[in-house]
Structure formats: structure tokens, C-alpha cells
C-alpha positions as a Markdown table, in Angstrom:
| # | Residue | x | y | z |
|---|---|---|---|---|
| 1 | Unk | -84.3 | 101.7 | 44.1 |
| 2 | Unk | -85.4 | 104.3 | 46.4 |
| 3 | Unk | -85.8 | 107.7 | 45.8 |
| 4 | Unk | -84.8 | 110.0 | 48.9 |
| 5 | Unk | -86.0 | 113.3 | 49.3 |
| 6 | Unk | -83.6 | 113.6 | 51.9 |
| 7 | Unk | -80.7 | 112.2 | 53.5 |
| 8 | Unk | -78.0 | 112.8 | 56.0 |
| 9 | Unk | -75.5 | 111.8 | 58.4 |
| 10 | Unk | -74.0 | 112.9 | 61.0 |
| 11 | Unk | -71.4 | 111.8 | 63.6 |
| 12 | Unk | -73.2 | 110.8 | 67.1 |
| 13 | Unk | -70.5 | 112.0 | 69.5 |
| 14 | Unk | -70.6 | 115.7 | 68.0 |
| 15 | Unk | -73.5 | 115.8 | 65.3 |
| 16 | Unk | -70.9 | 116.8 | 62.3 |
| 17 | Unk | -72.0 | 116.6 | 59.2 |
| 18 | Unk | -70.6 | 113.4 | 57.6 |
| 19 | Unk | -70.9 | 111.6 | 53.9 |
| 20 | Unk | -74.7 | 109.9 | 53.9 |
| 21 | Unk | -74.5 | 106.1 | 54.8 |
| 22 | Unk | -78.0 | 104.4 | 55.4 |
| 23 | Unk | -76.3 | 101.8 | 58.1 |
| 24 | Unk | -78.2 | 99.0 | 56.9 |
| 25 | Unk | -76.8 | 95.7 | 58.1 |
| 26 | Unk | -74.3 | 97.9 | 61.0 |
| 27 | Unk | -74.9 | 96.9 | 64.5 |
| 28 | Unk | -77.5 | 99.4 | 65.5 |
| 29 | Unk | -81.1 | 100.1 | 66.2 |
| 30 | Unk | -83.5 | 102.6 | 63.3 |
| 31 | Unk | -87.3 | 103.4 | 63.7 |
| 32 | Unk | -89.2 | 104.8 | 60.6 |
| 33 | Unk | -92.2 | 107.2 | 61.2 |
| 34 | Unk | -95.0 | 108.6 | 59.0 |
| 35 | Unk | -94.3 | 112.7 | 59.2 |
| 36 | Unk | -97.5 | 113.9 | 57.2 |
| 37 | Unk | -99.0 | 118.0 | 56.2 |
| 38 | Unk | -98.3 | 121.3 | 57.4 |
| 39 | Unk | -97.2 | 122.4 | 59.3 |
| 40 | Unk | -96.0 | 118.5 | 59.5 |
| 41 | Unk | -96.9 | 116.1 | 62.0 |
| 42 | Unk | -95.1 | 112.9 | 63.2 |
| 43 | Unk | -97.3 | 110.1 | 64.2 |
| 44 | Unk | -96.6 | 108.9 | 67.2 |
| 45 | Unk | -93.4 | 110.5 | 67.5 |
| 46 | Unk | -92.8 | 110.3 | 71.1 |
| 47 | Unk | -93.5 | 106.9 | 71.4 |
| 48 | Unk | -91.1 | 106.2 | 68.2 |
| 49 | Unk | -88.1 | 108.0 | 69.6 |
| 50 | Unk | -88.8 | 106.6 | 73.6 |
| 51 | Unk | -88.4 | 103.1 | 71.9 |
| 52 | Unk | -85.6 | 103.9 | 69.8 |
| 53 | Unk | -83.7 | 105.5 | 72.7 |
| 54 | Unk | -84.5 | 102.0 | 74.8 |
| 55 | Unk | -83.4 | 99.8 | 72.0 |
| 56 | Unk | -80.1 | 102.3 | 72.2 |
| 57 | Unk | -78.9 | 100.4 | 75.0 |
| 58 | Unk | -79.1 | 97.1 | 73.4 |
| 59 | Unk | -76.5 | 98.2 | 71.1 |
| 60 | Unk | -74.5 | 99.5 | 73.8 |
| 61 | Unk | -74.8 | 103.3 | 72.1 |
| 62 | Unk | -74.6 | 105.5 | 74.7 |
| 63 | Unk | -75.1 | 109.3 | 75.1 |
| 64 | Unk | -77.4 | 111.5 | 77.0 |
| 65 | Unk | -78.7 | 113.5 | 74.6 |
| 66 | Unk | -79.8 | 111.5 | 71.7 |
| 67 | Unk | -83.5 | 112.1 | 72.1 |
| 68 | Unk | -82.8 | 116.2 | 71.9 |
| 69 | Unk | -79.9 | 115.2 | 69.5 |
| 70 | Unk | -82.7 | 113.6 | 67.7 |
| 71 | Unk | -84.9 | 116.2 | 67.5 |
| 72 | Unk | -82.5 | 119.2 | 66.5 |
| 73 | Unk | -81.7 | 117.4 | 63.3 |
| 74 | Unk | -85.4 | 116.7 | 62.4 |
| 75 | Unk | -86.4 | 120.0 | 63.1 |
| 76 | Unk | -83.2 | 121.4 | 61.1 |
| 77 | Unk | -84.0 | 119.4 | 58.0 |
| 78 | Unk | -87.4 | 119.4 | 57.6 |
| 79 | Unk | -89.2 | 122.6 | 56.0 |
| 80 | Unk | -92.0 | 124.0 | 58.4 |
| 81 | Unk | -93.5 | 125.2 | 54.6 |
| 82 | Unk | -94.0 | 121.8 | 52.8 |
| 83 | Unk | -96.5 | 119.2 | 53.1 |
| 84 | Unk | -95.5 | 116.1 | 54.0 |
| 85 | Unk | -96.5 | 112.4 | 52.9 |
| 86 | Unk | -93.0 | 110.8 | 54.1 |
| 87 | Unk | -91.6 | 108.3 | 55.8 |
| 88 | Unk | -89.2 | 109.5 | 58.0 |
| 89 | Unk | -86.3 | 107.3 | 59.7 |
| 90 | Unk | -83.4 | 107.5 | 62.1 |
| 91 | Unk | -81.1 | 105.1 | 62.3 |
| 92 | Unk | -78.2 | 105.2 | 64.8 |
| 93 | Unk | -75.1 | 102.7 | 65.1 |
| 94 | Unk | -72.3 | 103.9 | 67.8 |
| 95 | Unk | -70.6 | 106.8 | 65.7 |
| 96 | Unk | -73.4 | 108.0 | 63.2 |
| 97 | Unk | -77.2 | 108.8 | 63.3 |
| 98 | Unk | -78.8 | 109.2 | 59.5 |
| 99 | Unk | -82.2 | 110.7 | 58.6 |
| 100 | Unk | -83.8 | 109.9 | 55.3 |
| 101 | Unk | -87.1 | 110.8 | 54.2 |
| 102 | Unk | -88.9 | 108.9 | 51.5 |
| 103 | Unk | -92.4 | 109.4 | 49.7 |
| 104 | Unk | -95.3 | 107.3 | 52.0 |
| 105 | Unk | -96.8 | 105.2 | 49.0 |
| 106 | Unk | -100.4 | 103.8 | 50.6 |
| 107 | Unk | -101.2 | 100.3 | 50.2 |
| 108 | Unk | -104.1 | 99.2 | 47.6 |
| 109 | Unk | -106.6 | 96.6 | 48.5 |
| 110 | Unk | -105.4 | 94.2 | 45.8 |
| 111 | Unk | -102.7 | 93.8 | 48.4 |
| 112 | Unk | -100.6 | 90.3 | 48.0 |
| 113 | Unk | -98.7 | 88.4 | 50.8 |
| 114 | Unk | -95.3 | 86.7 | 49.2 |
| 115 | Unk | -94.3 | 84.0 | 51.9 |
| 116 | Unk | -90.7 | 83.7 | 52.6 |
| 117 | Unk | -88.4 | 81.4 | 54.9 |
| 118 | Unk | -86.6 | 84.2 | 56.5 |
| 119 | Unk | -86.7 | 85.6 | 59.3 |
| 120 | Unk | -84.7 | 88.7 | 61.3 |
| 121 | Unk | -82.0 | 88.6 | 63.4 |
| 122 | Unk | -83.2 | 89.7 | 67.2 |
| 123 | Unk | -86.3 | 90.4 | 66.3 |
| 124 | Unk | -87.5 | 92.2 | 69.3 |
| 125 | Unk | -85.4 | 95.1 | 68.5 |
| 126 | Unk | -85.7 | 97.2 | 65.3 |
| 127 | Unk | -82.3 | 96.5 | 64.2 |
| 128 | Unk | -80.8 | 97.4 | 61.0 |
| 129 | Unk | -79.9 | 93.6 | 59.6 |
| 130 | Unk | -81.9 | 94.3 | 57.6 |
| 131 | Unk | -80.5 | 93.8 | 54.2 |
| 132 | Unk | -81.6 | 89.8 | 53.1 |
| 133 | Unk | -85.6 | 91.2 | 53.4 |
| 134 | Unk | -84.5 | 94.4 | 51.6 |
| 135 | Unk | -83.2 | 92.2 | 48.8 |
| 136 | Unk | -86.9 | 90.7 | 48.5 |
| 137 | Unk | -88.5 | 94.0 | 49.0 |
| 138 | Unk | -86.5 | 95.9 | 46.3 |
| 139 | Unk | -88.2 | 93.2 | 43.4 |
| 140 | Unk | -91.5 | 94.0 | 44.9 |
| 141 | Unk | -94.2 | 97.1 | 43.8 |
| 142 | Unk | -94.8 | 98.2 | 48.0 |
| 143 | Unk | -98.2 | 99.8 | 47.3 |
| 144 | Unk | -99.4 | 95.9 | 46.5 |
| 145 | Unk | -96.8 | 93.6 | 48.3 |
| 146 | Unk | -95.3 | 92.7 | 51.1 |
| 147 | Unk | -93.2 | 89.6 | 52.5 |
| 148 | Unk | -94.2 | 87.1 | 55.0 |
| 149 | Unk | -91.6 | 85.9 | 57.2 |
| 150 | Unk | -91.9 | 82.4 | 58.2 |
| 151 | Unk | -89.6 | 80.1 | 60.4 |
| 152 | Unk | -90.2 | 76.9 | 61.1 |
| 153 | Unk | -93.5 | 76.7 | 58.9 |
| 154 | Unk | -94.6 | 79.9 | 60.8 |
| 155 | Unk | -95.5 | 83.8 | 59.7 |
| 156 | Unk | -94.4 | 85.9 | 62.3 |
| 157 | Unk | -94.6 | 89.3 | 60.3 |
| 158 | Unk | -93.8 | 91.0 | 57.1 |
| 159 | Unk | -90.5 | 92.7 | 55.7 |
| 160 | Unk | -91.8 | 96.1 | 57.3 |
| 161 | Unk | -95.3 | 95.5 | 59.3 |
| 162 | Unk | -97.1 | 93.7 | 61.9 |
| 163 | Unk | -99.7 | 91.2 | 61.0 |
| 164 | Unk | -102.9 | 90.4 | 62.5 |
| 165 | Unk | -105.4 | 87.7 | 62.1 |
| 166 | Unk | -108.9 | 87.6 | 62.0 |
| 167 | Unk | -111.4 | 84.5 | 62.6 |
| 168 | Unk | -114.6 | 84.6 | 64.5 |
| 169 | Unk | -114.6 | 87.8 | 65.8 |
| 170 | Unk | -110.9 | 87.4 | 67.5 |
| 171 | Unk | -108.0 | 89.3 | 66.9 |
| 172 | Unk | -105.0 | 86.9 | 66.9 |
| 173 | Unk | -101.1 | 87.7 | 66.8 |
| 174 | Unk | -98.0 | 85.3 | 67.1 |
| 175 | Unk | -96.7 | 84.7 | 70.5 |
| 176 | Unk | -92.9 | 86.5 | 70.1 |
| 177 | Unk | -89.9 | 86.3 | 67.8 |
| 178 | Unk | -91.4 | 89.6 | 66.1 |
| 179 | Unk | -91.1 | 92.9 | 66.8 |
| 180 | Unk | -94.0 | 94.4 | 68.4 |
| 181 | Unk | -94.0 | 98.1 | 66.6 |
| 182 | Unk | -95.6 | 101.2 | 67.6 |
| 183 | Unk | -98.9 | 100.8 | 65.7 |
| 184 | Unk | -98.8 | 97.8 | 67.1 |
| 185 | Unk | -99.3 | 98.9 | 70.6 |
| 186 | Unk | -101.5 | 101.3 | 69.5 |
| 187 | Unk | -103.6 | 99.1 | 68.3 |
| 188 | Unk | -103.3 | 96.5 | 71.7 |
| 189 | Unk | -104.6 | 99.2 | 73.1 |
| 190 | Unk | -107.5 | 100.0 | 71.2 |
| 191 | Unk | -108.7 | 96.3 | 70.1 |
| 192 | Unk | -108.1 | 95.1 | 74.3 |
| 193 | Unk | -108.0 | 91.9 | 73.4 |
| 194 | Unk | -105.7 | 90.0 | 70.5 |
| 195 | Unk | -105.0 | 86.3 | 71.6 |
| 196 | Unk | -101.3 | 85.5 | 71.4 |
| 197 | Unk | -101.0 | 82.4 | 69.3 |
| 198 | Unk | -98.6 | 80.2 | 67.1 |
| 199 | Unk | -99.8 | 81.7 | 63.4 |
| 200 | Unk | -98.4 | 78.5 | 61.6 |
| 201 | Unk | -98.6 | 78.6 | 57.3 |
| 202 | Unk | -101.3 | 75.6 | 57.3 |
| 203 | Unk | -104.0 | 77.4 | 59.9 |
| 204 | Unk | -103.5 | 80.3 | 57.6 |
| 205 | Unk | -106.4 | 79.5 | 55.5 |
| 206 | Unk | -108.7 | 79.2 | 58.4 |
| 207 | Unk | -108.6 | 83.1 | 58.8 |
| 208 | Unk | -110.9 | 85.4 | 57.1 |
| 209 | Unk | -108.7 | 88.9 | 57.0 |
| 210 | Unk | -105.5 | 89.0 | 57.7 |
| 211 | Unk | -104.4 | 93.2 | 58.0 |
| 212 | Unk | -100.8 | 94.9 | 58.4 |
| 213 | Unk | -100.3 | 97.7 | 60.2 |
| 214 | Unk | -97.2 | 99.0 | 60.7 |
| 215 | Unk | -96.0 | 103.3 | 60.0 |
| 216 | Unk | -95.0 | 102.6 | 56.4 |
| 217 | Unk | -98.8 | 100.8 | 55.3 |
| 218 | Unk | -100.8 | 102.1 | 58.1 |
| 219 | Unk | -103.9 | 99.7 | 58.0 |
| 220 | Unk | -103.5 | 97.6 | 55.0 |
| 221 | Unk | -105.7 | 94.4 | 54.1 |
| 222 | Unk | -104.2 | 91.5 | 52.6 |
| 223 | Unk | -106.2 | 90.6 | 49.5 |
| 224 | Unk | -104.4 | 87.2 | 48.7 |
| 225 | Unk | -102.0 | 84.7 | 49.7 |
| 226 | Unk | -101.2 | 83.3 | 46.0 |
| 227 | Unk | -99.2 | 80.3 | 47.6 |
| 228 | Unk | -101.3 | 78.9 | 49.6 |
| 229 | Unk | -104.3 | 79.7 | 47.5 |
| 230 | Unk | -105.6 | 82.0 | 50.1 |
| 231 | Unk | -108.0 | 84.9 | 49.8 |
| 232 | Unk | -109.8 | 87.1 | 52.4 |
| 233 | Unk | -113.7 | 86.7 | 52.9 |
| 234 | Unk | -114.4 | 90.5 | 54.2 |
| 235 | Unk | -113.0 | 93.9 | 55.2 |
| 236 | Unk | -115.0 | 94.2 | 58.7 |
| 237 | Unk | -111.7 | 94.7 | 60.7 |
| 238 | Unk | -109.7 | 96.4 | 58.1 |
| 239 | Unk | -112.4 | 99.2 | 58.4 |
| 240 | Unk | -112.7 | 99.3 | 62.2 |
| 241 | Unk | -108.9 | 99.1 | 62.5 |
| 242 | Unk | -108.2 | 101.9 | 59.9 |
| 243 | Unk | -111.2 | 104.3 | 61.6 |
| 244 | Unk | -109.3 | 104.1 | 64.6 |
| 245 | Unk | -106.3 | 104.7 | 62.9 |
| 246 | Unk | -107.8 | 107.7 | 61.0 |
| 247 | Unk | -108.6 | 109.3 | 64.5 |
| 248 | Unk | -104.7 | 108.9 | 66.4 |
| 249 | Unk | -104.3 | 110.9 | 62.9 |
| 250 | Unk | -106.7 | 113.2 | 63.4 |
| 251 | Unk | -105.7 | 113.9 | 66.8 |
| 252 | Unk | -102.0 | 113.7 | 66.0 |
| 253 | Unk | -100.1 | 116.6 | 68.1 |
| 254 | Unk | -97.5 | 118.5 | 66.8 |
| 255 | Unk | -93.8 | 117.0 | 67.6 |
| 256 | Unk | -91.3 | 118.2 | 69.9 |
């Protein structure tokens, strides 16, 4: 069960204070974002709310003002004197937007991939049907597993990162039907060049690391693969990815 440090809802049209509902499995859009130190920073917080607002239209939630709606509750609830290792997310449906903050809990390198056939519904936007991958999530210890989704005997992602795959110096990613997050693009950008390919379950063993990344594990290396027998054969990307990762951290500007 998840322990919140915070949580609240309000209603969209006129930000009143309403009784807490997470939204998961209403028709709308959430993002979840690492909010870290103090004075706290977001990571990539404009980029996070830009895509969230864009995935508002999908939904057909409309109003002006939900980015600076957005921000007036986050800077409301948070405390400018705490430090911060959260994950922070905002979820919106056409009448309510909730905040919740949970502790960030860092992935270990004994890290184990659980394949699963399931797979999201729209996957291109971060929508909150999200409750069949919960259900496997909530048996599993997050700091050292994560679910794989596969469809049609392929992995497209997990129940809450990105995946990337490494083999002979390339950087490989599935073609679509996942939902290309924020450290996802950061990392497009960084890397230049990851080949967009069909990741099917039997070329899985051909890879030597396969890595998440994702604002809830960061950089996380995959250790094992327990159904397939698979296991990694280095850390080489793992480390370049996560020093890059370590700098956008670094450099992280305050929100706002």
C-alpha cells in the first residue's frame, strides 16, 4: 500500500477543496515528477506540465489556466523548508485535479524484470487506466522490480518506465505503442541516436543491458530476466546514462 505524504483534491473548474480521490482508472491524463532538496526542485518540471497540458486535450479537459492552476497548488502544498526525495504527481480528469506526494525509493542493481502480457490502454498518452499494472505492482518490492509489458510476444515498457536496449554499442527502443516519457526525450537527446525496433521476448537474450529510465527509477539497470533465464553482461550504459542524468540534476533550475 502506499504511503502518502500528501494528498489532495480539488475541483478543476474552481480549485475547491474536495475529499482526496487518486482518479486511477477515470478518463484522464496524470504525470508523476521527481521534486528533490531545498529549497525543492522539480526535474524537468516544465517539460512535465507542457505534456500534461497537451495530453489535456485528448481528454477533452478544457480550461485556460491549468498550467498556473497547476502551479498554485504545488507551490501551496509543498513546504519551501523541507527536503524533498518525492515523487510528485498530478492527475486531472474533467472535474478534479489531485496532487500526491510519495517517498522516491531508488532502484538497487539486483534489479529484476517480471514479464507480463498486458499492455495499456492508449499508450501514447499518460492516462490513468492504470489500475490492471497497479495490481501487479502493489505485490512487487519497487526498489528491485518492475513489470514488463508485452503484447503479442513483445516488451514495449514497464508498469512505470521506459526501457532501453543495449547490444553492440547501439541503443535500441520499440517502434510505438509506448509512451515515450520525459526522461525519455531527455535521453533522445543526449544518446542522438537509439534505433527504433520491434523488442520481441525471444531477441531479448541477444542484449547485453537492458536500463529503465523513467522519473520514479531514474537510471536503473536490469540485473535479470528470471523467465527467460536472462542476465546482463555489463553496466557500460547504465553508467554513461546515469552520469548524464546526474548532471540535468545537477543543473536542475528552480520551478515556476
Amino acid at each position: 500500500m502506499v504511503n502518502y505524504l500528501l494528498k489532495r483534491s480539488y475541483q478543476l473548474k474552481d480549485l475547491k477543496e474536495i475529499k482526496f480521490n487518486d482518479l486511477w482508472g477515470d478518463q484522464g491524463v496524470f504525470t508523476t515528477m521527481w521534486i528533490y532538496g531545498t529549497p525543492s526542485k522539480i526535474l524537468f518540471f516544465k517539460n512535465h506540465i507542457k505534456n500534461l497540458v497537451k495530453s489535456t486535450k485528448a481528454y477533452s479537459i478544457k480550461k485556460s489556466s491549468i498550467r498556473s492552476d497547476i502551479l498554485k497548488l504545488i507551490k501551496k502544498n509543498i513546504d519551501s523548508k523541507k527536503k524533498y526525495n518525492h515523487l510528485l504527481r498530478v492527475a486531472l480528469t474533467k472535474n478534479t485535479l489531485s496532487i500526491s506526494l510519495r517517498k522516491r525509493v531508488k532502484p538497487k542493481l539486483n534489479f529484476n524484470l517480471k514479464l507480463v502480457n498486458l499492455k495499456r490502454q492508449k499508450p501514447e498518452y499518460k492516462n490513468l487506466k492504470y489500475k490492471k499494472i497497479l495490481k501487479h505492482l502493489s505485490k512487487l518490492d519497487n526498489s528491485k522490480s518492475d513489470i514488463g509489458l508485452c503484447s503479442n510476444k513483445k516488451i514495449f515498457e514497464t508498469g512505470t518506465s521506459n526501457l532501453l536496449f543495449i547490444k553492440d554499442g547501439n541503443v535500441y527502443s520499440p517502434i510505438n505503442k509506448f509512451y515515450k516519457g520525459i526522461t525519455y526525450n531527455f535521453f533522445k537527446i543526449k544518446i542522438k541516436k537509439i534505433i527504433n525496433k520491434d523488442i520481441t521476448i525471444n531477441s531479448l537474450k541477444e542484449f547485453e543491458e537492458i536500463i529503465l529510465i523513467g522519473s520514479g527509477k531514474g537510471v536503473a539497470s536490469v540485473r535479470t530476466i528470471d523467465q527467460i533465464k536472462w542476465k546482463r553482461k555489463g553496466l557500460k550504459y547504465y553508467r554513461i546514462l546515469s552520469k548524464n542524468y546526474k548532471s540535468a540534476i545537477n543543473n536542475c533550475p528552480k520551478y515556476k
